[in-house]
C-alpha positions as CSV (number, residue, x, y, z in Angstrom):
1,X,59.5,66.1,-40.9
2,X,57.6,69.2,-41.2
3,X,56.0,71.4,-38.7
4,X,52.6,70.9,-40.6
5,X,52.9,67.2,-40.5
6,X,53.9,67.0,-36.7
7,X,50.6,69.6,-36.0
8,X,48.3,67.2,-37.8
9,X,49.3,64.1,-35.5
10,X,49.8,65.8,-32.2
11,X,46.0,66.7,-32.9
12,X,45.1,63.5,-34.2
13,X,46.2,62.1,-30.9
14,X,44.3,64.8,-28.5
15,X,41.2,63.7,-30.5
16,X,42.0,60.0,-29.7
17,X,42.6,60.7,-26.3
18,X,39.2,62.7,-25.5
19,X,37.2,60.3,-27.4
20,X,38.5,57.4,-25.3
21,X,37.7,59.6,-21.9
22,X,34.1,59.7,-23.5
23,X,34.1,56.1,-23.7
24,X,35.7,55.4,-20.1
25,X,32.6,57.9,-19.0
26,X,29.6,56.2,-21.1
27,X,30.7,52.5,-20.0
28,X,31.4,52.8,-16.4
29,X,30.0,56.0,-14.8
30,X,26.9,56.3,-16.6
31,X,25.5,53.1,-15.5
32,X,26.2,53.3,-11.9
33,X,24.9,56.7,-11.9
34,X,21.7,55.2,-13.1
35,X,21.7,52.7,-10.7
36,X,22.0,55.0,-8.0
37,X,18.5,56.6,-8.7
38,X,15.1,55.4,-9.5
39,X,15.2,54.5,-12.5
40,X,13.6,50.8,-13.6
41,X,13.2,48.2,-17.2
42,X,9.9,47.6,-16.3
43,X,7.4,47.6,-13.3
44,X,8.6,46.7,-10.1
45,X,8.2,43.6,-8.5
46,X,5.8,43.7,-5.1
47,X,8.0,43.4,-2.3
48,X,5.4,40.8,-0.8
49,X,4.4,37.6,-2.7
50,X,0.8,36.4,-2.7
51,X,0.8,33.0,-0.5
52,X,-1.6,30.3,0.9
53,X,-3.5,32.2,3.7
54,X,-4.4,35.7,0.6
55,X,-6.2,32.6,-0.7
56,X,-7.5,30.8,1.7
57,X,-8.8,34.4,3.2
58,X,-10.6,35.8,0.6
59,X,-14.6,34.5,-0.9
60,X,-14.2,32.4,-3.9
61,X,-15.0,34.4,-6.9
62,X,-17.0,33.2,-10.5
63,X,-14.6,35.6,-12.7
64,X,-10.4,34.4,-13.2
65,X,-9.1,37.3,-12.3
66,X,-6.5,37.6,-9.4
67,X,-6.9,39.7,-6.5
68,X,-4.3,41.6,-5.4
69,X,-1.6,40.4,-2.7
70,X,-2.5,40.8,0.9
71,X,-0.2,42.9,3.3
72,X,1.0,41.0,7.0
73,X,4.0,39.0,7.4
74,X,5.6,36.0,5.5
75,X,5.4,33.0,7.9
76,X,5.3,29.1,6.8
77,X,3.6,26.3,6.8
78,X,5.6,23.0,7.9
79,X,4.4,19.7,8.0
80,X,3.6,17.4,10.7
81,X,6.4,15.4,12.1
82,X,4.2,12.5,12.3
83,X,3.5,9.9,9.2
84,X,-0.4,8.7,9.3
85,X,-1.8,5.8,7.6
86,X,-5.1,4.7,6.3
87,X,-8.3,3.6,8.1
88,X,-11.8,3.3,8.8
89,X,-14.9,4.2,6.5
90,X,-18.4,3.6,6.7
91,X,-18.9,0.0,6.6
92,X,-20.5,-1.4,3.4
93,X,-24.4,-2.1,4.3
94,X,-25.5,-4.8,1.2
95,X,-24.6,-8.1,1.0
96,X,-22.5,-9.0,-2.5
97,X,-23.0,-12.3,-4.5
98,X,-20.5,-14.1,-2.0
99,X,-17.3,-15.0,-4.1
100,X,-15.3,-18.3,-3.9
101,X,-12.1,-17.6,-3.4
102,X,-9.9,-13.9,-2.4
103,X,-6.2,-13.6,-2.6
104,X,-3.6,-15.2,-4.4
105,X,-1.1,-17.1,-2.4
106,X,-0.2,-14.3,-0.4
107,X,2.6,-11.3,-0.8
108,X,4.1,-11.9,2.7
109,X,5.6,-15.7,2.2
110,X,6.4,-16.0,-1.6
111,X,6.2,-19.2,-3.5
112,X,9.6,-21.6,-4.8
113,X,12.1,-18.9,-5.2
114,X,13.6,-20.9,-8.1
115,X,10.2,-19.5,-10.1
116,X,11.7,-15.8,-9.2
117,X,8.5,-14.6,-8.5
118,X,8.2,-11.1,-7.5
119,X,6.1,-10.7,-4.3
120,X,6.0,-7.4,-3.5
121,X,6.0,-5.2,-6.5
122,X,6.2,-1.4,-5.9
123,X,3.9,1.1,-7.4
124,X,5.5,3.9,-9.4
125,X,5.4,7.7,-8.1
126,X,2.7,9.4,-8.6
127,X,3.4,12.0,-11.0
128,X,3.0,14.8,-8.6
129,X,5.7,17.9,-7.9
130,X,5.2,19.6,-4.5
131,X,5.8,23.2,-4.1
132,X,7.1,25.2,-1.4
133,X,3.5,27.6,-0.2
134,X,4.1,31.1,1.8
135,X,1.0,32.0,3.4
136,X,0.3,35.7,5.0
137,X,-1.0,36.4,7.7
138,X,-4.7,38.2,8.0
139,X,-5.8,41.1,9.6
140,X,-9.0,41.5,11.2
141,X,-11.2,42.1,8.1
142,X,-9.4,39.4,6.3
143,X,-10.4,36.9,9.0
144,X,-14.4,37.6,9.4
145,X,-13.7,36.8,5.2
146,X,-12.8,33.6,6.4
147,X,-14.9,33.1,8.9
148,X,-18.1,33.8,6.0
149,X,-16.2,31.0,4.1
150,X,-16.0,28.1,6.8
151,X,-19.9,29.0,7.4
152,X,-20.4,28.2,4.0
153,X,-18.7,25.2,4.0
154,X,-19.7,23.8,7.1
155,X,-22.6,21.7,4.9
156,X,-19.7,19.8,3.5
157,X,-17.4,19.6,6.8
158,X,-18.0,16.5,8.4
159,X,-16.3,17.1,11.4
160,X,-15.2,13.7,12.6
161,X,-12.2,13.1,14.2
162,X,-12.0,8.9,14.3
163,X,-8.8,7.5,16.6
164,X,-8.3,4.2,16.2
165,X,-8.2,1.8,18.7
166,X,-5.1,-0.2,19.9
167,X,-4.8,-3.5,19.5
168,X,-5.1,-6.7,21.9
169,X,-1.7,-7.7,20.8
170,X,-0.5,-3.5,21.9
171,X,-2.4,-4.2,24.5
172,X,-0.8,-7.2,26.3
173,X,-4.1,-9.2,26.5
174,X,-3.3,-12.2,26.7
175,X,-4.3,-14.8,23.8
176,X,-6.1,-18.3,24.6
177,X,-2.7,-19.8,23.0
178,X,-1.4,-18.7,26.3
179,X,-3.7,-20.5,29.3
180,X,-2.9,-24.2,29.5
181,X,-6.6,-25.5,29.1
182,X,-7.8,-25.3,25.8
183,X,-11.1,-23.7,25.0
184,X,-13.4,-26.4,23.2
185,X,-15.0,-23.8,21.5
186,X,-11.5,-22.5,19.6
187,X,-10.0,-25.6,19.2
188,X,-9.2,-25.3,15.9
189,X,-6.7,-22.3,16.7
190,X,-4.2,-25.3,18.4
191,X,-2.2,-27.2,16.3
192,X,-3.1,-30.5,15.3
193,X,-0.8,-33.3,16.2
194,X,-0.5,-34.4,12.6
195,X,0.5,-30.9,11.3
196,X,2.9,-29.8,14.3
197,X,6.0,-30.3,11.7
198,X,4.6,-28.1,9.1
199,X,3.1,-25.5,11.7
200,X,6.8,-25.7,13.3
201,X,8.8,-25.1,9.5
202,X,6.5,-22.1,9.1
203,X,7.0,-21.2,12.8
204,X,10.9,-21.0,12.2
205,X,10.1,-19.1,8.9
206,X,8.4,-16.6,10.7
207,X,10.7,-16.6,13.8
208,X,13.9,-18.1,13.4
209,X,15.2,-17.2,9.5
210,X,15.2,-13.9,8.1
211,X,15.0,-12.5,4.9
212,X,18.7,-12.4,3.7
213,X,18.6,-16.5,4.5
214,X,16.5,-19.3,2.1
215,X,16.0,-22.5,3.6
216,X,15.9,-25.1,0.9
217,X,13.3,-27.7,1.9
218,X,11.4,-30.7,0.4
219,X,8.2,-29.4,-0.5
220,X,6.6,-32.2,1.1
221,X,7.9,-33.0,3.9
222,X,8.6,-29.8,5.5
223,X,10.8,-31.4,8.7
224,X,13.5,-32.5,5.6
225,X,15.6,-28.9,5.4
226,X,18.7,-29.8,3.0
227,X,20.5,-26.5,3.7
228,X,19.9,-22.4,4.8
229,X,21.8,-20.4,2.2
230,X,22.9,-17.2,3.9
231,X,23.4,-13.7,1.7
232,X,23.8,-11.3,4.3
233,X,27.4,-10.5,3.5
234,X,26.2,-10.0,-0.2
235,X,23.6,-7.5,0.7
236,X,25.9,-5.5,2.9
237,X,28.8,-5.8,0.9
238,X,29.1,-1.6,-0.6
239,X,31.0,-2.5,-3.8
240,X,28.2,-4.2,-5.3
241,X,25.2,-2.8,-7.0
242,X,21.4,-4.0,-6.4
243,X,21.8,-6.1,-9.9
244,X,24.9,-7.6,-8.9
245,X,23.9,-8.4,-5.6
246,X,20.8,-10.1,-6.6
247,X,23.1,-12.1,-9.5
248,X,25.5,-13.2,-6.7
249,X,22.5,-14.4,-4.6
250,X,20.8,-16.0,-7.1
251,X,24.3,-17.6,-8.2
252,X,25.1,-18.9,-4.2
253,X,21.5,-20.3,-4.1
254,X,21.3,-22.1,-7.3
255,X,25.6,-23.7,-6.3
256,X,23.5,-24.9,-3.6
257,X,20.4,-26.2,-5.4
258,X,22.5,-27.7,-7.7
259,X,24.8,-29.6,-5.5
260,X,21.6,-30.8,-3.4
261,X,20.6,-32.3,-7.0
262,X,24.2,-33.9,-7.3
263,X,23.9,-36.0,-3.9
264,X,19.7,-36.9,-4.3
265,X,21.7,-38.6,-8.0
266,X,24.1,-40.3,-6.1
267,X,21.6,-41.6,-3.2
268,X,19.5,-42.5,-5.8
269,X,21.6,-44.9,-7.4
270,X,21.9,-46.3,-4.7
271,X,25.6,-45.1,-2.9
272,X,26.6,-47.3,-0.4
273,X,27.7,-45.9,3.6
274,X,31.2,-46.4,2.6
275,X,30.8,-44.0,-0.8
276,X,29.2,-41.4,1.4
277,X,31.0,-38.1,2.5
278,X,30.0,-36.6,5.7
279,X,27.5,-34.4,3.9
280,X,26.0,-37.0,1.7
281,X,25.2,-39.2,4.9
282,X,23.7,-36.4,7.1
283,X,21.4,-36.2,3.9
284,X,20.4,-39.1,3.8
285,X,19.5,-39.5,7.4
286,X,16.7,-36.8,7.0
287,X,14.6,-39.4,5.4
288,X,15.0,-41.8,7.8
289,X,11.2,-41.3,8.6
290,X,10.2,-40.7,4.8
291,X,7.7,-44.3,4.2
292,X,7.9,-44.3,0.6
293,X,9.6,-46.2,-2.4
294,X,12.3,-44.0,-3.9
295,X,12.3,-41.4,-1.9
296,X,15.3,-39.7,-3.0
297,X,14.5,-40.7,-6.8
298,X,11.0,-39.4,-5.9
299,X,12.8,-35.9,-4.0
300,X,14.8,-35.2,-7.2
301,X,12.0,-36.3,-9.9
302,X,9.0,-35.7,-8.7
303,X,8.6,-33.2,-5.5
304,X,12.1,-30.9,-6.5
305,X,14.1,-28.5,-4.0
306,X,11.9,-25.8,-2.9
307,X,13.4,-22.5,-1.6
308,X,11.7,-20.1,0.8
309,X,13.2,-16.9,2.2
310,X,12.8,-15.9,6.0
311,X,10.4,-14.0,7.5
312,X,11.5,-12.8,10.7
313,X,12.7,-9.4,10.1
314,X,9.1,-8.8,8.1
315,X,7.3,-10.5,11.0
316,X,8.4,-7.4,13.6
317,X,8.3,-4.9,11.2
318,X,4.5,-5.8,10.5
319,X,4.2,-6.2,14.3
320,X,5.2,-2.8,14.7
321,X,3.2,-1.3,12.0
322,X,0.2,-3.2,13.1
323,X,0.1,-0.8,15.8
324,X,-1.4,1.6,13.7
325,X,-4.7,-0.3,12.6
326,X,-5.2,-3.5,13.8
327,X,-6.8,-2.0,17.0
328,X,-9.5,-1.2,14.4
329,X,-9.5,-4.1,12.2
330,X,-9.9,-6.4,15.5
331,X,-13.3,-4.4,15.9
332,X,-14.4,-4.9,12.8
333,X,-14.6,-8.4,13.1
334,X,-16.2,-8.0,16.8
335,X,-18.7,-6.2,15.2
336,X,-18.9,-8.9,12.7
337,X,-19.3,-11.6,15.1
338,X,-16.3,-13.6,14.0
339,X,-12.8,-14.8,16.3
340,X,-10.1,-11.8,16.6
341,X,-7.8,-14.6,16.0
342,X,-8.5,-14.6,12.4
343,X,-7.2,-11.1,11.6
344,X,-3.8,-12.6,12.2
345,X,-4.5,-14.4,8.0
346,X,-3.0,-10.9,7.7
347,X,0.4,-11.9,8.8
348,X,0.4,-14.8,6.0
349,X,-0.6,-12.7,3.6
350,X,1.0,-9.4,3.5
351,X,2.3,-9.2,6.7
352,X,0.7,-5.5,7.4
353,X,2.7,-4.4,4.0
354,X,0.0,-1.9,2.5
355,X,1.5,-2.1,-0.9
356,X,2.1,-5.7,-1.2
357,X,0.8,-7.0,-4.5
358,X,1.4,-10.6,-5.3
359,X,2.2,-11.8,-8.6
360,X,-1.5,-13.2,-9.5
361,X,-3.1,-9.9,-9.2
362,X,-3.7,-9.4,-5.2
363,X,-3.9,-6.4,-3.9
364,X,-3.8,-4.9,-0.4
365,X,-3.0,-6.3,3.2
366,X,-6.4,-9.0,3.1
367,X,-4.7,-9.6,-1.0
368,X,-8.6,-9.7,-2.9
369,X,-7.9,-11.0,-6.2
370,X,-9.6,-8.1,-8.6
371,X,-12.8,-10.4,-9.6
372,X,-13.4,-11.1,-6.1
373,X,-12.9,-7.7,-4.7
374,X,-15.5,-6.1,-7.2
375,X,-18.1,-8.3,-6.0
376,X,-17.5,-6.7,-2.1
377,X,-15.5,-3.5,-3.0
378,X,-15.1,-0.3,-5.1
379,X,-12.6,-1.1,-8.0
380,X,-12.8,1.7,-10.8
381,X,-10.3,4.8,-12.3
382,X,-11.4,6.6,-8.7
383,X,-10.9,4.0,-5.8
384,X,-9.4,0.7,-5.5
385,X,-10.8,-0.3,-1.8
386,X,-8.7,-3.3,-1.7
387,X,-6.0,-1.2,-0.6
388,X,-7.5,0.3,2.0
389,X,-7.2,-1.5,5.0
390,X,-10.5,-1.0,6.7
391,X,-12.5,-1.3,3.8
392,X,-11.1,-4.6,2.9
393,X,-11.3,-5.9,6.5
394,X,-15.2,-6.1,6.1
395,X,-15.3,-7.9,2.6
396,X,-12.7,-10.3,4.1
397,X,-15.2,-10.8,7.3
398,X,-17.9,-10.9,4.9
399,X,-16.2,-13.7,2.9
400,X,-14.9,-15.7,5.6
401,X,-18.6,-15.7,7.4
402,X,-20.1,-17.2,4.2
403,X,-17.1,-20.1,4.2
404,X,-18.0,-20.7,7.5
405,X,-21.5,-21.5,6.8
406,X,-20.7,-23.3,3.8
407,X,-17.8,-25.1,5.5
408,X,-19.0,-25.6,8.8
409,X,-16.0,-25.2,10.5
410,X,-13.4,-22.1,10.8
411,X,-10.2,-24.0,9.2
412,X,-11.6,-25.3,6.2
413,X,-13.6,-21.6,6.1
414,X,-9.6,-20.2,6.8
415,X,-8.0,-22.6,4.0
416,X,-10.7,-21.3,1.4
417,X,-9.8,-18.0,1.4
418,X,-7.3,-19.0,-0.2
419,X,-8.1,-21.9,-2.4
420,X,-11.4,-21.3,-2.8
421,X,-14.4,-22.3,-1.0
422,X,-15.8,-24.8,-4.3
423,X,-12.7,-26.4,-4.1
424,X,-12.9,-27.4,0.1
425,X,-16.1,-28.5,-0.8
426,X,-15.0,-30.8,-2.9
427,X,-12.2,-32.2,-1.2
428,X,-14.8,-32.6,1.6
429,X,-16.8,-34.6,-0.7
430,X,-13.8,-36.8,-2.1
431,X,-12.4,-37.8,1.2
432,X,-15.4,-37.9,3.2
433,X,-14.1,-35.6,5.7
434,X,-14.1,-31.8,7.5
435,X,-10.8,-32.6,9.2
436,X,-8.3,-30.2,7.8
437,X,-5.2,-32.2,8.4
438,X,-6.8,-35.3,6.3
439,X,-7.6,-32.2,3.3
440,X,-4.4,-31.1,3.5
441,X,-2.1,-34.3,3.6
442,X,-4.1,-36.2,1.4
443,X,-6.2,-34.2,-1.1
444,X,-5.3,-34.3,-4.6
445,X,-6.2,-31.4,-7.0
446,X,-4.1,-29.6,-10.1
447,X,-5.0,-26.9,-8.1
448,X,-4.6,-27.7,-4.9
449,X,-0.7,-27.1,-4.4
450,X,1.5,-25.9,-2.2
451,X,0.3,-22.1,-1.7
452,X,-3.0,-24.1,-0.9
453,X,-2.2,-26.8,1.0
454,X,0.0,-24.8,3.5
455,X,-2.1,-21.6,3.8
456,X,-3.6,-23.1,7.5
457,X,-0.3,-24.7,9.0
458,X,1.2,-20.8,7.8
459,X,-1.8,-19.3,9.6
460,X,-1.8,-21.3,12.7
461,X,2.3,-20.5,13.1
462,X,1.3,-16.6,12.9
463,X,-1.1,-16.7,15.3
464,X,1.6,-18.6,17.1
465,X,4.4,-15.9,16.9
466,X,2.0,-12.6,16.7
467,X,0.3,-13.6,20.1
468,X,3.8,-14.8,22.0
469,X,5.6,-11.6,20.1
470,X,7.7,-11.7,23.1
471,X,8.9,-14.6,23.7
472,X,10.1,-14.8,19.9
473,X,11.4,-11.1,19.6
474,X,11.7,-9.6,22.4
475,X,9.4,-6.6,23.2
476,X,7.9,-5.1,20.2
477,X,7.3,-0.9,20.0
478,X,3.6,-0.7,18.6
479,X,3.0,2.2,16.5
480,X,0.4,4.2,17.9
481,X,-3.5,4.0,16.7
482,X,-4.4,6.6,13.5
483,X,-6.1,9.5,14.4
484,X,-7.5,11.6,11.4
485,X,-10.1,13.7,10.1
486,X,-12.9,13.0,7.8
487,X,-14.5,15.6,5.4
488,X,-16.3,15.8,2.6
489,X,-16.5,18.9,0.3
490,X,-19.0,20.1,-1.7
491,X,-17.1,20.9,-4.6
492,X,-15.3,18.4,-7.2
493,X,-12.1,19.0,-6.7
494,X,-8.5,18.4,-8.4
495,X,-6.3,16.8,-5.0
496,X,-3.0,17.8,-6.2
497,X,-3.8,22.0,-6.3
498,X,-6.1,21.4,-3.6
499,X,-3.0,19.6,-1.5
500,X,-0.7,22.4,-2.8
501,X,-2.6,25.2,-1.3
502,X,-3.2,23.5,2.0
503,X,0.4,22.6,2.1
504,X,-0.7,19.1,3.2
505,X,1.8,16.7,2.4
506,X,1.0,14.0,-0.7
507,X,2.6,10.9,0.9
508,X,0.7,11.6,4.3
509,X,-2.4,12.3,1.9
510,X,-1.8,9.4,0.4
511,X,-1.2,6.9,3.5
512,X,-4.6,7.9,5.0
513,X,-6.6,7.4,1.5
514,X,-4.8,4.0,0.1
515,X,-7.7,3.6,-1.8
516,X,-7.4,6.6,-4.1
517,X,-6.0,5.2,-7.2
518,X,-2.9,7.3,-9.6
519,X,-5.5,8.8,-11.4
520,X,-7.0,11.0,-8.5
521,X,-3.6,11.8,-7.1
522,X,-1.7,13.2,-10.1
523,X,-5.2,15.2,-10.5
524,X,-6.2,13.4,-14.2
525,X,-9.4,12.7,-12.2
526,X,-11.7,14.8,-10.4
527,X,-12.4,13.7,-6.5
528,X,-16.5,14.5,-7.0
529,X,-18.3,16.2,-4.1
530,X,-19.7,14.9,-1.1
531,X,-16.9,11.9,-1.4
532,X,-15.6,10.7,2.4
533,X,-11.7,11.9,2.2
534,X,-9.3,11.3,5.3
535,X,-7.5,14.5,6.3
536,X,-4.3,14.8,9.4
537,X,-6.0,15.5,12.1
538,X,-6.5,19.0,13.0
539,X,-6.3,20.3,9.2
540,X,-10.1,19.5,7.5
541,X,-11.1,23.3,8.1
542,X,-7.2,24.6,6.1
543,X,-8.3,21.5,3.7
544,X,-12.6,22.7,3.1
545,X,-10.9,26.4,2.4
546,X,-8.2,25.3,0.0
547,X,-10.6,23.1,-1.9
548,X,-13.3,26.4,-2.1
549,X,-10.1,28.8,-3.3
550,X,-8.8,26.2,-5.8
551,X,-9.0,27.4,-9.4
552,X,-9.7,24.1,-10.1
553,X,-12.6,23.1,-8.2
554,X,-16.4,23.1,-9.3
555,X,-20.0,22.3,-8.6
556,X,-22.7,20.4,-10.3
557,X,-22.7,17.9,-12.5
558,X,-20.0,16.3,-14.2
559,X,-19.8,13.4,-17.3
560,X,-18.6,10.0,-18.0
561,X,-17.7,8.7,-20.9
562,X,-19.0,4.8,-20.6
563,X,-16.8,2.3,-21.4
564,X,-16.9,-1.3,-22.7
565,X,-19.0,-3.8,-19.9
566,X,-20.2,-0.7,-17.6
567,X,-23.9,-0.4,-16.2
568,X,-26.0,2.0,-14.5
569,X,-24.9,0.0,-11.1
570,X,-21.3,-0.3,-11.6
571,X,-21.0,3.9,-12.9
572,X,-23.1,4.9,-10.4
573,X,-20.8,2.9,-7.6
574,X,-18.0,4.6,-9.0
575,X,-19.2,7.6,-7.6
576,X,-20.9,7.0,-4.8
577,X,-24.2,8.0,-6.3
578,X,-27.6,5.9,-6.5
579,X,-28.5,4.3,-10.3
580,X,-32.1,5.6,-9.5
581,X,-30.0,9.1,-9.4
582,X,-28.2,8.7,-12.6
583,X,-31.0,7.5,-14.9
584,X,-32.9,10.9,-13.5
585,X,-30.4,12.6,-14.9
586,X,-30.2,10.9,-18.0
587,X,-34.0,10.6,-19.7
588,X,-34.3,7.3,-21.5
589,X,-30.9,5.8,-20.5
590,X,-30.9,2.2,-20.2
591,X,-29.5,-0.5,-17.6
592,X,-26.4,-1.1,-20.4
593,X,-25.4,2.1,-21.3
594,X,-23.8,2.0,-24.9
595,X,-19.8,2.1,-25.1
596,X,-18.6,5.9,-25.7
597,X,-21.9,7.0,-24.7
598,X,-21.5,10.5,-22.5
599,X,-23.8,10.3,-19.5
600,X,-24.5,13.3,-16.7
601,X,-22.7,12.5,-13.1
602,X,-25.5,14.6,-11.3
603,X,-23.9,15.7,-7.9
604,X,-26.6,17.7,-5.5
């Protein structure tokens, strides 16, 4: 090799070698040098966010633009330990066309199991994502800002705090049930003698079974109980699912059904004592008092197995919740004029379950059936005041008042809530008779079945149970009375960003204003001004402010597209306004606005 050759690759190599330094340098010094100074990609990001209280501080302005952050400390708002439920409104002043019958057979005790009926169906989500809010807190100037806001809104704060009142049953008064002499003028809250054995199945159902154990019964003759089918140890057993527990129940109650069906056959044909086993005979004693040709043809053919699931668990969960509102609902019905003892109907149909729908359509704790409850109540894409506790307690007062009159006496006025006052009236007319116990053993009607026919024995075993809690359960921890704010703001206002920026919590929004429908709480509808909206107690002023600094909320008028069947009355209802109000606002508007037609909501 010459010398030439090895000069040209011991330089080659030096060049390698500082180029690689120059590498090592531009990759790994360079960039730590430039994060050591001040050097930035883009602007820099304020070292304090804007939050809830920059918002809630400063006037509302007509222009979008933002304002700049405020300065203070980052602090948050949490909220209230305590869950709050719905409540009292205004009372409704008219007097509806009076309708015949309310709820369905009731949510709380659902009908033959075998029909798989679904009695309390639950209500999707609302499509609503909560957000974390940081607030800041305000300096002096920031705070007379606020101050020149809650003076403005002060026409739209109606600052009324309502507490509830607890209940007789809270309370400890004692109930008439409970003094030996019976009052002649609530007689009809004691038991008849010749529906003590239907009172006492439903008393047991209440009291005695619970809800993971279905007594299989003859569905007339509610003293024959062929067996109690018990599924607790499939509902705690961990290795199943939901679906294959409810398969494994079905499957245990319909063995049992079926081999009920297998020994009414045998009995029927006419098995003699010797044929029987021990099961088959203790059968066929419980119809020893049956007085009827066939009866166990007649049990398999004709009147079937009915199952119904226990109640007892439900029964002290609803005695609990009652706690908060049936303080207030008793009131109502004082005010009313009409017995306490008939807010116990509650009990039988929804036991104090504010979501209980039934599978006809009934809504809410008093269950209105949708016609019926349009006729007393606000039903519309805004409100459904069935669910609303209060609300519904004076259209069910209402109802049960003109029964009364029509009836003449308070358990045939009680069984027509739920079968419908025409149709009392016409058993009354057939048998010649206001006693209840004739109706209900002896009047024959398509309709009249066994939702119908039981709905007073079921109420008389819940007044039972609800007034001598105690002796059945033990003592009972009442949930305290609501307490709550109510407002009204003057702007119409979009809940969900409005909720957001008052960091008041949906569910707790939502279980003081049952009545609110999907619509108004994922924000697709607007919650127009001057509309009565409950708020947690000691947060209507945070709630006023957050409405005037939402992006979202306006003022004057807003429109409705009319739909198929709507008039002046029933649009104008819808949001609280008068019709003389709306046809102002809409010059030569008639009583039957046409469909798709795009009237002015005028909003003062």
């Amino acid at each position: 090799m010459s010398i030439a050759r090895e000069n040209r690759i011991v330089n080659t190599l030096l060049v390698t070698c500082i180029l690689a330094g120059f590498a090592c340098f531009a990759f790994i010094l360079l960039p730590e040098k430039l994060n050591s100074g001040n050097y930035t990609a883009g602007p820099k990001e304020p070292e304090n966010p804007k939050g809830l209280a920059s918002l809630i501080a400063m006037k509302p302005k007509k222009e979008k633009s933002r304002t700049p952050p405020d300065q203070g400390n980052v602090v948050k708002f949490t909220p209230e330990p305590e869950i709050l439920f719905p409540s009292a409104q205004n009372p409704i002043e008219t007097e509806p066309v009076v309708p015949d019958v309310a709820g369905g057979p009731g949510a709380a005790v659902e009908d033959d199991l075998f029909k798989r009926q679904q009695p309390f169906a639950k209500d999707p989500a609302p499509d609503i994502t909560e957000e974390k809010t940081t607030s800041v807190q305000t300096n002096s100037s920031e705070m007379i800002g606020m101050k020149d806001d809650l003076e403005e809104l002060m026409a739209g704060l109606e600052k009324n705090v309502v507490r509830h009142k607890k209940s007789r049953l809270a309370l400890g008064i004692p109930s008439l049930l409970s003094v030996s002499k019976k009052d002649p003028q609530k007689d009809w809250i004691y038991s008849p003698a010749s529906l003590e054995i239907d009172v006492a199945f439903w008393r047991d159902i209440y009291a005695k079974y619970h809800t993971d154990q279905v007594v299989l019964h003859h569905p007339k003759y509610l003293d024959i109980v062929y067996d109690v089918v018990e599924l607790s140890d499939i509902t705690r057993d961990p290795r199943l699912t939901d679906r294959e527990k409810d398969y494994q129940k079905e499957k245990r109650i319909e063995e049992k059904r079926k081999n009920i069906e297998n020994i009414l056959e045998k009995l029927a044909e006419g098995g003699t004592a010797r044929s029987l086993t021990d099961e088959e005979w203790q059968l066929k004693k419980l119809f020893d008092g049956v007085k009827e040709n066939d009866p166990f043809k007649k049990a398999l053919e004709v009147h079937g197995i009915r199952g119904q699931r226990g109640q007892r668990d439900k029964f002290i969960e609803g005695l609990k919740y009652s706690g908060k509102y049936l303080g207030e609902i008793e009131a109502v019905y004082e005010q009313h004029g009409l017995p306490v003892e008939l807010t116990r109907i509650i009990f039988v149909e929804s036991m104090f379950n504010l979501k209980a729908k039934s599978h006809v359509g009934a809504s809410g704790v008093w269950q209105f059936m949708p016609a019926t409850g349009k006729l007393y109540l606000r039903i519309n894409d805004l409100v459904d005041e069935r669910n609303d506790p209060i609300l519904a307690t004076h259209a069910s007062a209402k109802l049960l008042r003109h029964n009364y009159n029509e009836l003449k006496t308070w358990p045939l006025a009680i069984n027509a809530y739920n079968a419908g006052r025409g149709r009392m009236q016409q058993a009354v007319k057939m048998l010649g008779t206001r006693d209840i116990s004739i109706i209900v053993k002896n009047f024959e009607h398509g309709s009249y079945r066994f939702a119908s026919r039981n709905f007073f024995p079921e109420f008389l075993a819940a007044l039972e149970v609800a007034e001598h809690h105690e002796r059945y359960f033990g003592p009972i921890n009442f949930e305290q009375p609501l307490k709550y704010e109510v407002v009204k703001s003057p702007y119409h206002i979009s809940l969900p960003d409005v909720l957001r920026i008052a960091s008041i919590d949906i569910e707790k929004f939502e279980e003081l204003n049952p009545a609110f429908t999907y619509k108004v709480l994922n924000g697709k509808i607007q919650i127009p001004s001057g509309f009565s909206i409950r708020i947690p107690e000691g947060r209507g002023e945070l709630f006023m402010l957050a409405a005037a600094r939402s992006p979202k909320s306006k003022k004057g008028a807003i429109y409705h597209v009319v739909e198929r069947g709507e008039t002046l009355a029933t649009i104008a209802n819808t949001y609280g306004i008068k019709p003389d109000s709306l046809r102002r606002a809409n010059s030569g508007i008639h009583r039957q606005p046409s469909q798709g037609q795009k009237l002015v909501i005028p909003f003062d």
